[in-house]
C-alpha positions as CSV (number, residue, x, y, z in Angstrom):
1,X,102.1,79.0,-58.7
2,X,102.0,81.5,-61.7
3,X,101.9,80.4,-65.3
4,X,102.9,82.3,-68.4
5,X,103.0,81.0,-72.2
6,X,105.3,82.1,-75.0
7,X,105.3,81.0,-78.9
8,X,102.4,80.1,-80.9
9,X,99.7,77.6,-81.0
10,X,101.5,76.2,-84.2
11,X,105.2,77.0,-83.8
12,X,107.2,77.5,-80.5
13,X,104.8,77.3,-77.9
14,X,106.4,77.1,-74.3
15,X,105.2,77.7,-71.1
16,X,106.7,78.8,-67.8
17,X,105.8,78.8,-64.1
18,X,106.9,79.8,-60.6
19,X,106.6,77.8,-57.7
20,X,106.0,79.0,-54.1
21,X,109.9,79.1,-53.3
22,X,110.6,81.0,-56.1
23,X,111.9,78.6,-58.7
24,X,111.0,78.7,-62.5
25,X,110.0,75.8,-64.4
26,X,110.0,76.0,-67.9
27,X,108.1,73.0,-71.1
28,X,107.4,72.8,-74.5
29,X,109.1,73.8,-77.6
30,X,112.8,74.4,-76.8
31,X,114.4,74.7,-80.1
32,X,116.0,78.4,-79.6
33,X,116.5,77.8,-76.5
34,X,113.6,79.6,-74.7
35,X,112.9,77.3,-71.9
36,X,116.6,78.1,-70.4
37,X,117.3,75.0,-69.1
38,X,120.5,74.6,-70.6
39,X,120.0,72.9,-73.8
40,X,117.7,73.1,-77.0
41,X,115.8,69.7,-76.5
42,X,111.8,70.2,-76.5
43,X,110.3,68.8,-73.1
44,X,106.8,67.9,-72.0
45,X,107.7,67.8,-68.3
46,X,108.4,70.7,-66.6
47,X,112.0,71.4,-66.1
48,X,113.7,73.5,-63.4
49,X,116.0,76.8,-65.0
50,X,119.4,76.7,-63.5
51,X,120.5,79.4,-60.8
52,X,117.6,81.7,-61.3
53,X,114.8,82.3,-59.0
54,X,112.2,84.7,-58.6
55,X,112.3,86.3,-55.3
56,X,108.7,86.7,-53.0
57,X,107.2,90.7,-52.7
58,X,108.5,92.7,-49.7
59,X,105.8,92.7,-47.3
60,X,104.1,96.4,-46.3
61,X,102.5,97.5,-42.9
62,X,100.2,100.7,-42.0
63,X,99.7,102.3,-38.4
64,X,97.6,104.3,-36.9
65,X,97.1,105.9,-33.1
66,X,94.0,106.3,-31.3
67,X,94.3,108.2,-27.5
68,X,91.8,106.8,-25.3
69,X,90.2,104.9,-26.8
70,X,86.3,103.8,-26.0
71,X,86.9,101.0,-24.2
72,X,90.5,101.4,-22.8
73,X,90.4,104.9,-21.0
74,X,94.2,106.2,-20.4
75,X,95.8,104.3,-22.9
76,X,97.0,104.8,-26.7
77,X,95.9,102.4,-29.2
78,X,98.3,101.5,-32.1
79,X,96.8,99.3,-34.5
80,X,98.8,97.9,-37.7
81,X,97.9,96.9,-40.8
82,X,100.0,94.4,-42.5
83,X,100.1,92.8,-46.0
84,X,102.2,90.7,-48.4
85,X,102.4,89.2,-51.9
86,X,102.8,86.2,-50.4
87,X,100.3,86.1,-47.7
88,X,100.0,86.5,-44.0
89,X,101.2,83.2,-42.8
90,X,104.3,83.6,-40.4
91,X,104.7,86.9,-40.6
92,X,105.4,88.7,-37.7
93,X,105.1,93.0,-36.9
94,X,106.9,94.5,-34.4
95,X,105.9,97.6,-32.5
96,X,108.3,100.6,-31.7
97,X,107.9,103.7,-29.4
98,X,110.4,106.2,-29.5
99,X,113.0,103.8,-30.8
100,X,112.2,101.1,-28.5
101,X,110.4,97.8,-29.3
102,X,107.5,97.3,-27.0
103,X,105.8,94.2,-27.9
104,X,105.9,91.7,-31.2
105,X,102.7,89.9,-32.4
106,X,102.7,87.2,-34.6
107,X,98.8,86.9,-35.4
108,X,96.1,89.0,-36.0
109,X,94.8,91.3,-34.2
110,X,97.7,93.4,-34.9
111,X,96.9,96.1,-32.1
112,X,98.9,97.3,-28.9
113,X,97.3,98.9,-25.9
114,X,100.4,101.5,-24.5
115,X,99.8,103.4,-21.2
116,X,102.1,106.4,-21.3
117,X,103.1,107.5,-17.8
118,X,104.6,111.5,-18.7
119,X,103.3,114.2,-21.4
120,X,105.4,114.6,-24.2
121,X,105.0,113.7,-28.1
122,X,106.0,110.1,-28.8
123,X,106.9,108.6,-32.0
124,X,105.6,105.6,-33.0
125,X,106.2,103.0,-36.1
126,X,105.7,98.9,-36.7
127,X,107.9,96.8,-38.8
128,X,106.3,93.9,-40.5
129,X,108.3,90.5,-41.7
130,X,107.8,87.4,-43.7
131,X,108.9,83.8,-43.8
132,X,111.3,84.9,-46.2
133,X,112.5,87.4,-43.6
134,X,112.0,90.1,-45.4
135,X,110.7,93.4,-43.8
136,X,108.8,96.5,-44.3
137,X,108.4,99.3,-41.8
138,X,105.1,101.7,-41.7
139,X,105.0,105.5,-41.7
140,X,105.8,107.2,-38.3
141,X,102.1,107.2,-36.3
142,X,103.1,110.1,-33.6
143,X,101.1,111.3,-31.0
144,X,101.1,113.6,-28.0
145,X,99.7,113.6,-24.1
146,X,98.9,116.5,-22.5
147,X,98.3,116.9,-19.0
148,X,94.9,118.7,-18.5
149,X,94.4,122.4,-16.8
150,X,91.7,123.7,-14.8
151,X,90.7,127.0,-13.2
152,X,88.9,127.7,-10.3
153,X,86.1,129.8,-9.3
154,X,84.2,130.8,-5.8
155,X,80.6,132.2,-5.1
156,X,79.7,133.4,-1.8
157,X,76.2,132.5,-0.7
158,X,74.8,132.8,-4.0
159,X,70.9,133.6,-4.4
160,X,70.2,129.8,-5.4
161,X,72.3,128.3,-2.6
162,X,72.0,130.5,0.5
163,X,74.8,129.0,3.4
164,X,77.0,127.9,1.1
165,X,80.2,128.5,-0.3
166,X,79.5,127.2,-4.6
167,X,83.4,126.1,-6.4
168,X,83.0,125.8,-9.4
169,X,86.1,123.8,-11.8
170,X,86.4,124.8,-15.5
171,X,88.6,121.4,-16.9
172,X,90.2,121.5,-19.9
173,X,92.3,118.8,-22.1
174,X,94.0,119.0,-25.4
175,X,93.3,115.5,-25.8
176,X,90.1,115.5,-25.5
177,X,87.4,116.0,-22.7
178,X,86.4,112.7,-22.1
179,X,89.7,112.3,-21.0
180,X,89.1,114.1,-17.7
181,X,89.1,111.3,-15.2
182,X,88.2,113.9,-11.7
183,X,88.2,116.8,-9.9
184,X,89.0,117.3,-6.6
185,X,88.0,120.3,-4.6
186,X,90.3,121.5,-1.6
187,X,89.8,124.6,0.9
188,X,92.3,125.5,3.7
189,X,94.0,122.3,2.4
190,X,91.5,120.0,2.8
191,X,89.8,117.8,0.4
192,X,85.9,119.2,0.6
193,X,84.5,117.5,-2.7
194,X,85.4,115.3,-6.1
195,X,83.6,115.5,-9.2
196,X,83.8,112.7,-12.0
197,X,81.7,114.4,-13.9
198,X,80.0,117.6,-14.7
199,X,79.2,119.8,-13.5
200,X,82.4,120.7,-11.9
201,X,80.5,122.2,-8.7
202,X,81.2,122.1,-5.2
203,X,78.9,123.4,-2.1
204,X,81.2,124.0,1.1
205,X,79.7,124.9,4.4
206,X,82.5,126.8,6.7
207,X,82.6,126.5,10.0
208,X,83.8,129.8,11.0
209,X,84.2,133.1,9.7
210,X,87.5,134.1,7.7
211,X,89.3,134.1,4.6
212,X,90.1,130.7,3.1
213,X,92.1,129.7,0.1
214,X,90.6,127.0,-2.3
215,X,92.2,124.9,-5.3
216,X,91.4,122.4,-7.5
217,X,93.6,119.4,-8.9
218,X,92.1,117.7,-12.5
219,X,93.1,114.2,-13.4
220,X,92.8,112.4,-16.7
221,X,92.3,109.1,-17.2
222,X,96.5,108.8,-18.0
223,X,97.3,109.7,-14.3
224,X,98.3,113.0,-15.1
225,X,97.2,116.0,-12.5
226,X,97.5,119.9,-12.7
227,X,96.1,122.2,-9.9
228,X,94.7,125.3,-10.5
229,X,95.4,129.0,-9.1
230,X,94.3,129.4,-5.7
231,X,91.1,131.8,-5.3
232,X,90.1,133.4,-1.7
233,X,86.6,133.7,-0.3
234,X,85.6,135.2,3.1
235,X,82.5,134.8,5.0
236,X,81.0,137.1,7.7
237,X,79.4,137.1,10.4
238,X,76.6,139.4,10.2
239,X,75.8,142.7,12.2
240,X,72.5,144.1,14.0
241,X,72.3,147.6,15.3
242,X,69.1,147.7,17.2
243,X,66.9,150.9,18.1
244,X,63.8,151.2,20.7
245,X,61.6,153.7,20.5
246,X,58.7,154.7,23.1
247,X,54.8,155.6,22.9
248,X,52.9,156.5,25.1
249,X,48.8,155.9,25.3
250,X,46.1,155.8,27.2
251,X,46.1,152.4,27.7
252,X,49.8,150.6,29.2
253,X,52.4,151.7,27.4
254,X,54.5,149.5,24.5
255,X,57.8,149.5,22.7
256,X,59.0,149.4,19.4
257,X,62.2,147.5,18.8
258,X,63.9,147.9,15.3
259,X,66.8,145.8,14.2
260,X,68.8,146.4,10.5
261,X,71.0,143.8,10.1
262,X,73.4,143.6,7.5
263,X,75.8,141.1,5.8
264,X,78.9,141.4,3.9
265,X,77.9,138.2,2.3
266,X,74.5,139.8,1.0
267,X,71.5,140.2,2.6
268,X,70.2,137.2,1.0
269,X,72.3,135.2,3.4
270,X,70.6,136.7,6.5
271,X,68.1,133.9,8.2
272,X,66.1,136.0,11.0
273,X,66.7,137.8,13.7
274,X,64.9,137.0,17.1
275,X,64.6,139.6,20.1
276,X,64.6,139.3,23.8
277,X,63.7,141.4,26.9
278,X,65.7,140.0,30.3
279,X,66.8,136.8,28.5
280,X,63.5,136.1,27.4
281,X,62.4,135.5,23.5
282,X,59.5,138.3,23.1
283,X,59.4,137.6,19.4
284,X,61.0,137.5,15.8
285,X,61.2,138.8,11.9
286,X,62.8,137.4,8.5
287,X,62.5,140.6,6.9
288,X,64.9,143.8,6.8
289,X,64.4,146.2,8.8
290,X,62.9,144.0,11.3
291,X,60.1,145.0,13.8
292,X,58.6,143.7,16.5
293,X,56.0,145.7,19.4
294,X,56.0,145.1,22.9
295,X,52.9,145.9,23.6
296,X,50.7,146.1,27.5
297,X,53.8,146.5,29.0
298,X,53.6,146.6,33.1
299,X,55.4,148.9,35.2
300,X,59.3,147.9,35.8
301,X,62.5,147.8,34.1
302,X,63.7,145.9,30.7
303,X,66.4,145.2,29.0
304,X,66.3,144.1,25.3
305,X,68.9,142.6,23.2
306,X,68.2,141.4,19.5
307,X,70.4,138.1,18.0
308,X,70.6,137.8,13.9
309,X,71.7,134.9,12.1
310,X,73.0,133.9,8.8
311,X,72.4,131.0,6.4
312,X,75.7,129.8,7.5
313,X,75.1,129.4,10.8
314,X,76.8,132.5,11.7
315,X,75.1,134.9,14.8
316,X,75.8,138.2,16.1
317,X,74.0,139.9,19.0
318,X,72.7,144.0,19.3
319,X,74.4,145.4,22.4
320,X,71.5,145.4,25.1
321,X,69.8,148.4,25.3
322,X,67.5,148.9,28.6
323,X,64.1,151.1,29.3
324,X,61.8,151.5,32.3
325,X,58.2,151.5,32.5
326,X,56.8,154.1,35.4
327,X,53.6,154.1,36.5
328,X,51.6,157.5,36.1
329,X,51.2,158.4,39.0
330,X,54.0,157.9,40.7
331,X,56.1,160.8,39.5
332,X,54.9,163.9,37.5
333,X,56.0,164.0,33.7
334,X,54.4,167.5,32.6
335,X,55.6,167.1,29.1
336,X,54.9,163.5,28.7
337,X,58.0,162.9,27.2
338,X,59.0,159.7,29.4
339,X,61.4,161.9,32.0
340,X,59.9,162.6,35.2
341,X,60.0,166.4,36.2
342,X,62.2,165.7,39.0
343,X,64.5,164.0,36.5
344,X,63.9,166.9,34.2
345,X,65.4,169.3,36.0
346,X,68.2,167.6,37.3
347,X,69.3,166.5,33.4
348,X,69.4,170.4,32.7
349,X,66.6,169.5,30.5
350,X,62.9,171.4,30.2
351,X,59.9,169.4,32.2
352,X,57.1,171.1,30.0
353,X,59.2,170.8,26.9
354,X,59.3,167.4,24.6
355,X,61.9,168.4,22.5
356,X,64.4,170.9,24.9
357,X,67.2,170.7,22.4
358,X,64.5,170.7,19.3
359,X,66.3,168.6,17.2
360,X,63.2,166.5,16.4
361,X,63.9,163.8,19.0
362,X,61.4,163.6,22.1
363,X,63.8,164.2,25.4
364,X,62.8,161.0,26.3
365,X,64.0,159.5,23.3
366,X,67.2,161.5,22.9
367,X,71.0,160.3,24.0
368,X,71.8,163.9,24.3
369,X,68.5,166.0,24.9
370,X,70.7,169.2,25.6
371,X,73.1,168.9,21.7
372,X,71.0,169.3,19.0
373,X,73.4,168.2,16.7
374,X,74.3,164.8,18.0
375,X,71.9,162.2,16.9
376,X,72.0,158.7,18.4
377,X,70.2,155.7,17.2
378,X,70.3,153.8,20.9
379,X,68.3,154.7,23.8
380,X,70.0,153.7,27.1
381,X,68.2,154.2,30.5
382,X,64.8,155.6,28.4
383,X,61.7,156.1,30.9
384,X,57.9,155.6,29.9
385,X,55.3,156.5,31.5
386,X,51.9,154.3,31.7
387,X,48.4,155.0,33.5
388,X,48.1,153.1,37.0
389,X,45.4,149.6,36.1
């Protein structure tokens, strides 16, 4: 109840209250007339004024919109903040979403959890009322979802991950970044990897050599997806040219085989290359140009083949090149150059000449001993001589 006083201590004093309903009461000196009660008798007792009330304050309600909250991930927290004159008891507020009532409360707390299910802007408002129904409605509290975008990018073999194939995801969300929920990771159209985290990175291992197509669909923690651009990758197998070349000494005689391999995925991929004379592993090298010796080799004939692989898995084998081992005296090889006279002369070639073509390459080393300038970097059917034991 309020109370107000009118008049003096000595000469017209009145007073004059409002109950909770709104009527006035009104005591004290009434000679003018001033309580308005009708008459101009004084009273002690309070006295109800005739057809006049005062009516209660409107009640007033704020809102506010938080997206994903801490807490409640995917979800849009309104919260409203009512008051009134009057107080809070019985009042009810009412939420609204783009026009649409979606839930009433009628106590404290005066919060709504909404899940939106598309991206858009909504528009968002609460209407508070009072026992009295009366209402007030708060300023619009609009908000947006967005869905999120990612890109996609793909590393062949890189130096810190030889073997594998590195995606990496670059996530993005206008409503914030802890509102990416996953990425998922898809080559050839199959799921490879998912991320809930960062860093967005995926290590694939192919299975074959090709070209494949990769993608990657983000979520946020409202359900809504995007998918990125598709990127390409290939992987290659890799390639080994292998050369032999002869020497002869005093002692039996041995051969050099040299294998260059290379790789379209970068030499950093290659793994080793291991070499074999009739089927049989004589030995192997990590390192590019790789060399081995075949050393104390006994009369007869060889055939070598060198196999290189890759950090994916990937091999390739040299063709075979053969080479026979003669021993010295069983033919006459004035020259030394590997070709027995008899050979020699048959080939059109010089038996007391190394070089009959002198193009810098020993007859015996040489595709085409008779054109000096062809150069070949295999030996096929090359012939060594070694002393008798």
């Amino acid at each position: 109840m309020a109370i107000a006083a009118g008049g003096t201590a000595t000469a017209n004093s009145y007073s004059l209250a409002v109950a909770a309903d709104g009527t006035v009461y009104g005591w004290g000196d009434n000679g003018n007339g001033q309580l308005g009660v009708g008459s101009t008798t004084d009273s002690t007792r309070p006295k109800a004024i005739t057809n006049f009330k005062v009516l209660p304050g409107y009640p007033e309600v704020g809102l506010t919109s938080t997206l994903d909250p801490v807490g409640a991930p995917g979800t849009v927290l309104l919260t409203a903040t009512p008051t009134d004159p009057d107080g809070l008891t019985g009042v009810s507020v009412k939420f609204y979403i783009n026009g649409q009532m979606v839930l009433e409360k009628t106590s404290a707390p005066w919060t709504y959890s909404y899940t939106p299910t598309q991206a858009g802007s909504y528009h968002a408002f609460a209407v508070v009322k009072d026992l009295t129904l009366l209402e007030g409605q708060s300023p619009p509290a609009n908000f947006s979802i967005n869905t999120p975008q990612v890109s996609l990018a793909a590393e062949v073999a890189p130096s810190y991950a030889p073997g594998t194939v590195v995606l990496t995801a670059s996530p993005t969300d206008a409503d914030g970044a802890g509102n990416l929920a996953s990425v998922k990771f898809y080559v050839d159209g199959d799921l490879v990897g998912e991320r809930t985290a960062p860093p967005w990175t995926c290590a694939h291992y192919p299975n074959d050599e090709g070209t494949y197509p990769a993608t990657a669909v983000v979520r946020d923690r409202f359900g809504l997806e995007s998918t990125s651009a598709p990127v390409s990758f290939s992987v290659h197998a890799p390639l080994i040219p292998l050369a032999i070349s002869a020497f002869v000494h005093e002692n039996p005689g041995y051969v050099t085989l040299t294998a260059s391999p290379t790789d379209a995925d970068g030499v950093g991929n290659l793994s080793q290359v291991i070499f074999y004379s009739n089927g049989v592993p004589v030995g192997s090298s990590s390192m590019s140009p790789c060399v081995i010796e075949m050393p104390s080799l006994a009369s007869g004939s060889y055939t070598v083949h060198a196999v290189v692989f890759d950090h994916f898995g990937f091999t390739s084998t040299s063709p075979s090149l053969p080479f026979t081992i003669h021993a010295s005296g069983g033919a006459p090889d004035d020259d030394g150059d590997g070709i027995t006279n008899a050979d020699e002369i048959a080939a059109g070639t010089s038996p007391t000449d190394t070089d009959s073509d002198n193009d810098g390459i020993p007859d015996g080393q040489d595709a085409s001993p008779l054109s000096p300038d062809f150069v070949s970097t295999t030996v096929s059917g090359l012939s060594v001589w070694a002393p008798l034991r």
